[in-house]
N, C-alpha and C positions, 0 to 999 in steps of 0.2 A: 617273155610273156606276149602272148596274141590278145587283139581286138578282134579276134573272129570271133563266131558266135555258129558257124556254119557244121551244120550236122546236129546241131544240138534240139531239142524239142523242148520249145517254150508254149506255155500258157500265156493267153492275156487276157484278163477280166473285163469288161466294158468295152469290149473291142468290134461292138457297131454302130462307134461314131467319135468322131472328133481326134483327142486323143489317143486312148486305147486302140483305135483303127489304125491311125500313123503307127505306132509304136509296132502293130501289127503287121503290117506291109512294111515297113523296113526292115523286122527282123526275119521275113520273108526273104524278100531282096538280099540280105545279107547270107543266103544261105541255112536258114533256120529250118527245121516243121513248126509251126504256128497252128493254134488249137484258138480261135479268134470265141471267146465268151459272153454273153449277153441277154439280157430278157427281151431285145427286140430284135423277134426272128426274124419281121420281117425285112428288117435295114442288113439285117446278116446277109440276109438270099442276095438284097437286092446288090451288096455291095461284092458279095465273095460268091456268086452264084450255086451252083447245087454241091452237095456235099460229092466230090467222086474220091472212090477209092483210089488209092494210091498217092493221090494228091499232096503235094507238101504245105498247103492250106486246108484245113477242114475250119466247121462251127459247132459250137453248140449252146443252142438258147433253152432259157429258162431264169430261174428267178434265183438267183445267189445268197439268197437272206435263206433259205431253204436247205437243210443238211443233205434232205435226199439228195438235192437237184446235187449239192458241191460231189457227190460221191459218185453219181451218176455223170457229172464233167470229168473226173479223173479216170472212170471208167473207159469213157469215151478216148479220150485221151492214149491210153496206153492201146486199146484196141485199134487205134488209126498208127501209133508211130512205136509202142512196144514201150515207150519211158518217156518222164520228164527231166528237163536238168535245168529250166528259168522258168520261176515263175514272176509276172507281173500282176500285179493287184492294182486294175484303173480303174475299179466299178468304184464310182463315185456321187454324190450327188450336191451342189450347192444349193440351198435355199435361204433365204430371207428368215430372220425369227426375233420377235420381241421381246428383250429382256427384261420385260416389266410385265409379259401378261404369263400368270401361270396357268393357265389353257392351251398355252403355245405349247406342242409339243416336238416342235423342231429337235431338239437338242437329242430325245427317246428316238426319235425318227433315224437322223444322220448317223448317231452313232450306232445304229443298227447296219445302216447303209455304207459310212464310212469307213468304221472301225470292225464290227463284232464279222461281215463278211471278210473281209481280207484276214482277221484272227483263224477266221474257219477253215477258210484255205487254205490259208500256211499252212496251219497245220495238220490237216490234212493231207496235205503234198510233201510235207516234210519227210512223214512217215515214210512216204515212196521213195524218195530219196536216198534214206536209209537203209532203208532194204534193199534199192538197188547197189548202194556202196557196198554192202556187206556180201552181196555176189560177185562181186566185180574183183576181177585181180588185182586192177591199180586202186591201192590203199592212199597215195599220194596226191592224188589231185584232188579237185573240189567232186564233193558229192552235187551239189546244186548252189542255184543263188537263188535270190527274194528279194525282188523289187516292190518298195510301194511307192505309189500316187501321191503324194503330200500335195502342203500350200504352204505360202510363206504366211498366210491368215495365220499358221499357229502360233505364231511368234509376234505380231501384229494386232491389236486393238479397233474393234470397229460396231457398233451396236447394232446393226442391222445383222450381222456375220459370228453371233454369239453361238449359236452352236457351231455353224461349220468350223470357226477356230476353237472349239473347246474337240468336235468329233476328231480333227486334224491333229493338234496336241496331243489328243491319246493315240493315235497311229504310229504319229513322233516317237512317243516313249515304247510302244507295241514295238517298232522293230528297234530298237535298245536292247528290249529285255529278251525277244527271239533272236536277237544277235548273239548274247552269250548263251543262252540254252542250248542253239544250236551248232555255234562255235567245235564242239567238243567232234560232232558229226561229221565236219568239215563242209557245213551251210553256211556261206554268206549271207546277212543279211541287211540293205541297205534303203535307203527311201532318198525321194526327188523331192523337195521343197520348191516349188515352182511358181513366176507371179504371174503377169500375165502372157498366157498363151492361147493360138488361136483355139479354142476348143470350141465343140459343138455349140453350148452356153453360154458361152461370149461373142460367138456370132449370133446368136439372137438377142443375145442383150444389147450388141453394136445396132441391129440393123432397127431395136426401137426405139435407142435413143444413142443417136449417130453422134453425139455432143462428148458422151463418155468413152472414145479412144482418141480425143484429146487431152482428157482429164488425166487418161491410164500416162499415156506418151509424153505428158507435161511433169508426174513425176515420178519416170523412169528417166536415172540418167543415160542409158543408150537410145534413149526418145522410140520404143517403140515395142511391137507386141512380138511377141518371139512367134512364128511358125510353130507347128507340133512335130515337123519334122527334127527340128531342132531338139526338144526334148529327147526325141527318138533314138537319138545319139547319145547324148546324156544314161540315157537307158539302158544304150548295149555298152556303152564303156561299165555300167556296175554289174552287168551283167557278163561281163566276158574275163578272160583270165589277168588283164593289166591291171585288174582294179584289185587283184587279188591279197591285199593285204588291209583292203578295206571294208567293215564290216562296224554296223550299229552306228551308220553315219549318215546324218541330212545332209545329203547335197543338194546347194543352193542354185539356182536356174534363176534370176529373174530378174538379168538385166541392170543391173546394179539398186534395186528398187526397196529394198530393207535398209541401205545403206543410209535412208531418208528419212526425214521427220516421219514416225510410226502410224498420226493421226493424219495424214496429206490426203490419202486415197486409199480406199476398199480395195485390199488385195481380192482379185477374181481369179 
């Protein structure tokens, strides 16, 4: 089995900024085509500059909660590199939400944002998948893989974090049950539960209250905030052929930080 990933044409969802953008540029680096996703065009330009043909990096922004927009990214897609074989699902959104006021409508919100897009694109992409297996002479190898974005919030208890652990939890179970759906296909499908890493979010939640990557580092027992380069890794191993007999499985990134009294600290 290889950890290569090289030649292969990967999607990634939320990939103009933080996260999604690591996980972008390294399966770049690694040899990839990268199809980099996002509803901020303008962080795509500024970071992946103009779309040129031939390029083994393109973008494409718009709004992912949108059916057109996912059909017109897959469009895109096949017209810059001819197929997909990874897709990564990092469009994500953390927010705040009160579990005592029913006006809050965080919970309707995330899980539109967390769950219902990443549900649309699988499956979506699947289909292509499929289709491109069913052309294909080698019947043996993997048709594609499916990565999601998780948190360890889903396993984790926190009242300010009630939807994003309840949006995150259904993600959880989302790639369980597209794991054996698509089993049959010869689709992986695998998700990162992940605690604190540098993301876009947590650098601005650091830089206004510089008190909380003490609190994060005090209880994580590796004492500290993982890079997203790190993840990145984590990523292309579920994504590449050594992971190949793993499928409908959270893997845990976070530092040893669940291993911990549950109510310590707000996984981010």
């Amino acid at each position: 089995m290889s950890f290569s990933i090289a030649g292969k044409t990967a999607i990634v969802t939320g990939g103009a900024n933080g996260i999604g953008l690591a996980i972008g540029r390294h399966f770049a680096d690694k040899g990839a085509n990268v199809m980099f996703a996002d509803i901020d065009e303008e962080h795509l330009k500024e970071e992946l500059g103009e779309n040129d043909d031939g390029a083994s990096t393109r973008y494409f922004a718009g709004d992912l909660r949108e059916k057109l927009t996912l059909a017109n990214l897959l469009s895109a897609t096949i017209d810059a590199f001819d197929r997909v074989d990874i897709l990564v699902n990092g469009s994500r959104q953390l927010r705040a939400s009160d579990p005592l006021n029913p006006d809050d409508d965080a919970v309707e919100l995330l899980l539109q944002q967390n769950l219902m897009t990443a549900l649309r694109t699988s499956q979506l992409v699947a289909k292509r998948m499929i289709k491109q297996a069913e052309a294909s002479e080698d019947q043996e190898g993997f048709a594609g893989t499916i990565v999601n974005l998780s948190s360890i919030a889903a396993r984790r208890s926190h009242p300010d974090l009630l939807a994003y652990s309840v949006s995150t939890a259904a993600l959880d179970q989302m790639t369980r049950s597209l794991a054996v759906a698509l089993a049959p296909h010869r689709i992986r499908v695998n998700a990162v539960a992940f605690g604190s890493v540098m993301s876009a979010s947590l650098k601005d939640t650091l830089s206004e209250t510089p008190d909380f990557r003490s609190d994060i580092e005090d209880h994580t027992p590796l004492g500290r905030i993982a890079s997203a380069a790190e993840l990145a890794e984590a990523v292309q191993y579920l994504a590449c052929d050594s992971s190949g007999f793993m499928t409908g499985q959270i893997m845990t990134v976070d530092g040893g930080r669940t291993l911990l009294d549950p109510v310590a600290a707000p996984a981010h």
